[in-house]
Backbone bond lengths (Angstrom), bond angles and torsions (degrees), N, CA, C in turn:
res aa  C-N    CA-C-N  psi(-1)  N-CA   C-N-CA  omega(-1)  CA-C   N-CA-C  phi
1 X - - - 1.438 - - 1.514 113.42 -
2 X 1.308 115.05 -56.18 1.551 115.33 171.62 1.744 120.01 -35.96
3 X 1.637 116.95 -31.57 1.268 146.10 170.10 1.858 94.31 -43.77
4 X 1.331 105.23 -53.19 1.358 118.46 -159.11 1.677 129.21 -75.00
5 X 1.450 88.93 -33.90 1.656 113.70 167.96 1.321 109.03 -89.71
6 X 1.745 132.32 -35.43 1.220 103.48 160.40 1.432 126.45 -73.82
7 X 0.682 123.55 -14.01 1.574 120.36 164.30 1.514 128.72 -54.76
8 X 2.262 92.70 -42.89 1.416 88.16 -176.41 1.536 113.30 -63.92
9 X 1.549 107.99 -31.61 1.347 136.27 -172.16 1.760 105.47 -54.78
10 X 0.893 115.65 -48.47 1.531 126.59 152.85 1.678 130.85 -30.07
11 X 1.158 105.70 -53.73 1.335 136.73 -146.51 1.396 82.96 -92.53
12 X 1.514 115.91 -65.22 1.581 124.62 -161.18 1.863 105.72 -68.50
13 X 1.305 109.01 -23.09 1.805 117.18 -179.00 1.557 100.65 -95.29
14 X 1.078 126.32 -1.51 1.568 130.13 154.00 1.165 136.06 -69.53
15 X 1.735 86.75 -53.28 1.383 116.84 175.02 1.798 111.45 -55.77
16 X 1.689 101.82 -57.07 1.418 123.87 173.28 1.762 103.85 -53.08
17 X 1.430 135.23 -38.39 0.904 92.97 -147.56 1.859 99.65 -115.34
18 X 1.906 104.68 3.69 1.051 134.88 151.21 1.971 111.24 -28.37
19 X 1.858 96.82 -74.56 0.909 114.94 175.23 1.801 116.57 -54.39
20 X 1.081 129.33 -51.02 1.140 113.50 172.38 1.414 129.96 -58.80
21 X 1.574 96.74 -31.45 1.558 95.47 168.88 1.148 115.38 -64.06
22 X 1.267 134.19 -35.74 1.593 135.35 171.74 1.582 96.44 -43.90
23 X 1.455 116.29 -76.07 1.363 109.57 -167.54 1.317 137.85 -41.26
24 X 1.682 101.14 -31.01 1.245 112.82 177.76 1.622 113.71 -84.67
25 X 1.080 108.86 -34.08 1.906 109.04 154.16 1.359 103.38 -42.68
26 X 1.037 117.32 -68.66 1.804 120.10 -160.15 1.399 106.44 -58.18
27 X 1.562 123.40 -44.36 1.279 128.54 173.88 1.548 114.12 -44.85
28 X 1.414 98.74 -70.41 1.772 114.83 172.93 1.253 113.97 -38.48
29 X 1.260 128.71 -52.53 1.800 139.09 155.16 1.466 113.31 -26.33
30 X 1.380 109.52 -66.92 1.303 111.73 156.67 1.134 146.19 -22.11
31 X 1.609 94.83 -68.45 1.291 102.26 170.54 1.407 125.35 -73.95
32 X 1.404 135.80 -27.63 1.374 155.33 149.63 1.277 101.56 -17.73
33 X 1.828 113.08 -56.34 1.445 128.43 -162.40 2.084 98.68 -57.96
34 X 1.552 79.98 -56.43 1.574 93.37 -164.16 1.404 108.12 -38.37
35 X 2.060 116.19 -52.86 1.048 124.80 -158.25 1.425 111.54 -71.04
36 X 1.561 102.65 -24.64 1.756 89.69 179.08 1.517 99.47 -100.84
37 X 1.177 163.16 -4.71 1.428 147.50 126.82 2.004 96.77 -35.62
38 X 0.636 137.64 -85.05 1.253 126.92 -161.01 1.655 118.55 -47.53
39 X 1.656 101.01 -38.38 1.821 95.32 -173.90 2.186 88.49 -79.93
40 X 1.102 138.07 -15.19 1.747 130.49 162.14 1.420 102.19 -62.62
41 X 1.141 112.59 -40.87 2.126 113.03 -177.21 1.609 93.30 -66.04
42 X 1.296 116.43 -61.37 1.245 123.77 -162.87 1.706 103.90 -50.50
43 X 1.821 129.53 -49.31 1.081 112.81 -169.66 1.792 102.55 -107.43
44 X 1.606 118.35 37.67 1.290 115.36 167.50 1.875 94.86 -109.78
45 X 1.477 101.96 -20.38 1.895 101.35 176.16 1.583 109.77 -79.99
46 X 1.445 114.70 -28.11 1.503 122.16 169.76 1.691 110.72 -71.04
47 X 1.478 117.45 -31.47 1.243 95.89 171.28 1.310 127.64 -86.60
48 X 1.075 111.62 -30.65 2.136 136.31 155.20 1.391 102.43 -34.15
49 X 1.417 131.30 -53.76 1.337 134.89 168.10 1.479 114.74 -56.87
50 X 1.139 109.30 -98.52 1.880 103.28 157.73 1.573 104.16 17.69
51 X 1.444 88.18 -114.27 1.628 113.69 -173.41 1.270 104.84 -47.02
52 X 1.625 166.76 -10.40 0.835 152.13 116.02 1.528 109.68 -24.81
53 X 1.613 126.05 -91.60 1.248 133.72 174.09 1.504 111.21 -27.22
54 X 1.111 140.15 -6.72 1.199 142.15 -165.53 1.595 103.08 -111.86
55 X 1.522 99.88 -50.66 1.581 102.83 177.03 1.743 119.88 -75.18
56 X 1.358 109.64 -14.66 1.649 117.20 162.00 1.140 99.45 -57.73
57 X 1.502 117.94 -70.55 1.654 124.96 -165.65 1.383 114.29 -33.02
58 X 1.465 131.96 -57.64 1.216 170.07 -17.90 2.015 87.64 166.63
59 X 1.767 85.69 -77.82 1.629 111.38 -172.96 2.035 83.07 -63.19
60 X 1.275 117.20 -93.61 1.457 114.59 -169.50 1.540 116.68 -7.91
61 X 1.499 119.74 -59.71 1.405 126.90 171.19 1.428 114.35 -39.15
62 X 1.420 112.32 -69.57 1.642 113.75 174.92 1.101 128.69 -63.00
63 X 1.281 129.38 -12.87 1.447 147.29 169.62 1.692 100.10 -84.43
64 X 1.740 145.16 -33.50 0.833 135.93 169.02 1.334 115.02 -76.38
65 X 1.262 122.24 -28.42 1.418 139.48 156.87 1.250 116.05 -29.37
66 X 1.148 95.30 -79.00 1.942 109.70 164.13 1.435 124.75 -25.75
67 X 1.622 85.55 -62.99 2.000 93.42 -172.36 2.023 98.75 -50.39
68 X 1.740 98.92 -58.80 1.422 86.37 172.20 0.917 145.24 -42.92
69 X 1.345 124.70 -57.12 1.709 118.75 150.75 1.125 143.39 -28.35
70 X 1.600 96.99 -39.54 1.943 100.71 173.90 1.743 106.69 -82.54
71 X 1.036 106.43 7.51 1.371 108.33 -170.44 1.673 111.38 -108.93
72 X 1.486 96.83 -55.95 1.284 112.67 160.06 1.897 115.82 -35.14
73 X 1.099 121.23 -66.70 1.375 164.70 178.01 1.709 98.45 -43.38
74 X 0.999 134.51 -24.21 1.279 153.21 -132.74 1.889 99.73 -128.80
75 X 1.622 104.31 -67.37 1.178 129.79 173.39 1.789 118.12 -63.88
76 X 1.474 109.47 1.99 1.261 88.02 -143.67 1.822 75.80 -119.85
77 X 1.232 132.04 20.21 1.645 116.30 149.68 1.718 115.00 -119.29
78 X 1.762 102.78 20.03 1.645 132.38 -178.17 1.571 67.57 -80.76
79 X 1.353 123.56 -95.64 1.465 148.46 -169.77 1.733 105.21 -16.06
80 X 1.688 101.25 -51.21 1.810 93.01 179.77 1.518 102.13 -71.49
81 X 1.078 150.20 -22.86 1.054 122.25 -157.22 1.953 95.67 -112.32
82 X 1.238 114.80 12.01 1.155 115.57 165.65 1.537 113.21 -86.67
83 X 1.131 98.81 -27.63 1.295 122.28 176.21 1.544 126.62 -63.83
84 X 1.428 101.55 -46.87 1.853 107.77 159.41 1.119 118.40 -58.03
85 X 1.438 117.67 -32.16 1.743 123.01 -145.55 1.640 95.02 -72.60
86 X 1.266 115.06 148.04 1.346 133.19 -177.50 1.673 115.34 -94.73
87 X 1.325 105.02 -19.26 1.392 102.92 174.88 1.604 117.77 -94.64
88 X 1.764 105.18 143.35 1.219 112.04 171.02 1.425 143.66 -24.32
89 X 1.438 93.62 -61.46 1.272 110.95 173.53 1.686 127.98 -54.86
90 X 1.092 101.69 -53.23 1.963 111.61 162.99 1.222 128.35 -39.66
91 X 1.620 96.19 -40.79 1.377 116.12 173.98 1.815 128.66 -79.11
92 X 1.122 103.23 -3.56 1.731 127.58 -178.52 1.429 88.54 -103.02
93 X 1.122 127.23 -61.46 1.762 128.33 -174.05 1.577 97.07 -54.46
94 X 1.426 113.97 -53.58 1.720 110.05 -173.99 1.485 93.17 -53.02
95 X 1.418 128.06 -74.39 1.412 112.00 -163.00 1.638 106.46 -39.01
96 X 0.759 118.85 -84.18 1.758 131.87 -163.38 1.918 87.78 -28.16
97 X 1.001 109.35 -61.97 1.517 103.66 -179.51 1.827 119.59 -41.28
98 X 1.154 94.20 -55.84 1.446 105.00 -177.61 1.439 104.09 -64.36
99 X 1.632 128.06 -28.82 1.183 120.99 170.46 1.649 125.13 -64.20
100 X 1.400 105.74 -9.79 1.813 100.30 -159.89 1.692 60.19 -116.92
101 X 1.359 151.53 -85.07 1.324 112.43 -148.90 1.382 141.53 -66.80
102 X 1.318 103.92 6.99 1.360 129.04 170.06 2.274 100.77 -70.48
103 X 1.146 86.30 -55.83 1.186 91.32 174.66 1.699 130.46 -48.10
104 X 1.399 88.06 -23.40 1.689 100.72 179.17 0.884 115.95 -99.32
105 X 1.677 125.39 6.46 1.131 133.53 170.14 2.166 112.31 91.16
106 X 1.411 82.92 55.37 1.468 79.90 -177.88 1.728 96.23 -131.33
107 X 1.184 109.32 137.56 1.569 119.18 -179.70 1.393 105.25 -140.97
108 X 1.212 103.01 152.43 1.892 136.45 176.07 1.841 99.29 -73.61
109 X 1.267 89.89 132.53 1.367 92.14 174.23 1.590 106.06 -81.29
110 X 1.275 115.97 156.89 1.835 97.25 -164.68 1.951 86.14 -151.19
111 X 1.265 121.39 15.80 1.322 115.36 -173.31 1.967 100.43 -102.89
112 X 1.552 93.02 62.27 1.515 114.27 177.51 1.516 100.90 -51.05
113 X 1.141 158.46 34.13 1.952 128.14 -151.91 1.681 76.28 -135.48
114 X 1.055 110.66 -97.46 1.541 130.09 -163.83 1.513 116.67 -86.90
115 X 1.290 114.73 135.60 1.576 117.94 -179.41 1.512 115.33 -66.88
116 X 1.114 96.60 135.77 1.897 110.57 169.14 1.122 123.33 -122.68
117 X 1.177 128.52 94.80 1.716 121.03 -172.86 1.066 102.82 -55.38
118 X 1.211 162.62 -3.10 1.278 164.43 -162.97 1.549 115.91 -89.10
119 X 1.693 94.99 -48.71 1.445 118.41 164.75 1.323 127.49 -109.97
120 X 1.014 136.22 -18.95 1.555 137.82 160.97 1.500 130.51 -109.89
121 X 1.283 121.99 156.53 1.346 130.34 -171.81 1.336 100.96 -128.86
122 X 1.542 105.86 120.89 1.800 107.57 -172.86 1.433 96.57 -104.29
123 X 1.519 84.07 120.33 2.131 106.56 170.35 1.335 106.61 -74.17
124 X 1.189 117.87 -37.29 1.652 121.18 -151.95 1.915 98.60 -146.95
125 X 1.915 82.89 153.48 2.050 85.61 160.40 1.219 94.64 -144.06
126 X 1.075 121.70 157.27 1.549 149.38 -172.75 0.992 117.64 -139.47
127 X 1.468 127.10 130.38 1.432 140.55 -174.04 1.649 102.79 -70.30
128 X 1.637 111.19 149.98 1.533 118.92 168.19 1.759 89.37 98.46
129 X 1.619 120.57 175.07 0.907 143.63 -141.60 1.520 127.95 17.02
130 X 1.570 120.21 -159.67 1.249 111.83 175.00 1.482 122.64 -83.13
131 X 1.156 106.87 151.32 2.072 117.07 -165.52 1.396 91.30 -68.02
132 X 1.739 97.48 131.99 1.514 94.12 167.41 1.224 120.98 76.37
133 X 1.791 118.74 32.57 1.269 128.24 176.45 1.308 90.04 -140.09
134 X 1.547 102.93 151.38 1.816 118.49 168.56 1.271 100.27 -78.23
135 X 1.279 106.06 125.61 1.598 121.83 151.42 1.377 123.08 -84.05
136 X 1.400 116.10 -19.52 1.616 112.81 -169.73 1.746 101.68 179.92
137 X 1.672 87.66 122.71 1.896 94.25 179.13 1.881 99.13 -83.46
138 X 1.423 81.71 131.30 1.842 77.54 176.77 1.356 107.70 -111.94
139 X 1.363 131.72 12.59 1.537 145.84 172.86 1.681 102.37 174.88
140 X 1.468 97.98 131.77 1.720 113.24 160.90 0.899 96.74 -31.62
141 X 1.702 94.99 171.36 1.510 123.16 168.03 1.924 101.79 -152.92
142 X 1.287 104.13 132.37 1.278 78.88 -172.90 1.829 100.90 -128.20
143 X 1.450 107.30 178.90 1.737 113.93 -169.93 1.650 98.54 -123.24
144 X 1.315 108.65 163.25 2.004 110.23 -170.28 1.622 84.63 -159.67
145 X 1.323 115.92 92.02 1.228 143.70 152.40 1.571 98.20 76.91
146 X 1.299 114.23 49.25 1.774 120.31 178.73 1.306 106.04 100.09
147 X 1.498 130.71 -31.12 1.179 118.78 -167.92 1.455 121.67 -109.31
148 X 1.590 117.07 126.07 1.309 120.39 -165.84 1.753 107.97 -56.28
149 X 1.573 107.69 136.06 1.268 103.70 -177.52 1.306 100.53 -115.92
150 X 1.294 122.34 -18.20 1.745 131.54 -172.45 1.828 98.92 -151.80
151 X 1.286 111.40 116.52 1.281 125.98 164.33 1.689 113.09 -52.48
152 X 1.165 122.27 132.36 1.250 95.44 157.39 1.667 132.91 -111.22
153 X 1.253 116.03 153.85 1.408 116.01 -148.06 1.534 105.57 -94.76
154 X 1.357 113.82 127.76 1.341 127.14 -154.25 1.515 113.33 -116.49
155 X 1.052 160.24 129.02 1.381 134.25 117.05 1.762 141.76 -64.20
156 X 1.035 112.28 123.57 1.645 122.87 -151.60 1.512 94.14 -105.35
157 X 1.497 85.88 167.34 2.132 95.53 -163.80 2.040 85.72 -92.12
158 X 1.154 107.94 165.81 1.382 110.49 148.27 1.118 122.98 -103.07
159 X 1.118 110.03 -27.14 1.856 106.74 166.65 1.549 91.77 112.37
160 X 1.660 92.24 159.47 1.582 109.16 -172.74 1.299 116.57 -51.72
């Protein structure tokens, strides 16, 4: 008989420990679950970072942009009247000037032929040539990385 109870005794710590192994599968499952929901959190917060850090960069640039422009923008009727001046010297300082804002990305509009409201502002019209052509720049106009910052002021023909 003793034969008989250890056996059942057997049977029932099998049974018992059967069952825990189940649980601890199911647990481990669990946790499996958890770990890969967390390493998807983990690389949806790495891309949130990223693309954040990217859109600072982004904002900083256009915000330095700015300062230049208002600065640029500022300098740039210093430049006309460097431009009248008759003496040498002013005119060596204008270059060197025009060289560092060149550098910052500032250019002369130079598409003298045909009017662009986009880029010019017509002061004046004058009879004779073709309609809708500059006859005469009466002040620059200048551009800061494509975008017009100063029109330049034109008088246009009206045409024959």
């Amino acid at each position: 008989m003793p034969a008989v109870s250890y056996y059942r005794y057997l049977k029932q710590s099998v049974t018992e420990c059967s069952g825990k192994l189940k649980a601890m599968e199911q647990k481990l499952e669990e946790k499996d679950r958890e770990i890969k929901e967390l390493r998807e959190q983990n690389l949806r917060f790495a891309a949130d970072l990223d693309n954040f850090q990217k859109k600072i960069m982004a904002e900083q640039e256009i915000l330095a942009s700015f300062a230049s422009e208002r600065i640029i923008k500022e300098l740039l009727p210093v430049l006309d009247s460097m431009e009248n001046s008759g003496d040498d010297g002013v005119r060596a300082i204008l270059k060197q000037l025009e060289g560092i804002l060149e550098k910052e990305g500032l250019k002369v509009i130079q598409d003298a032929e045909r009017f662009d409201p986009s880029r010019h502002e017509v002061v004046g019209v004058e009879e004779g040539g073709q309609p809708n052509t500059i006859k005469k720049v009466v002040r620059k106009g200048y551009l800061l990385g494509g975008k017009v910052i100063r029109p330049e002021l034109v008088i246009i023909n009206k045409g024959d």
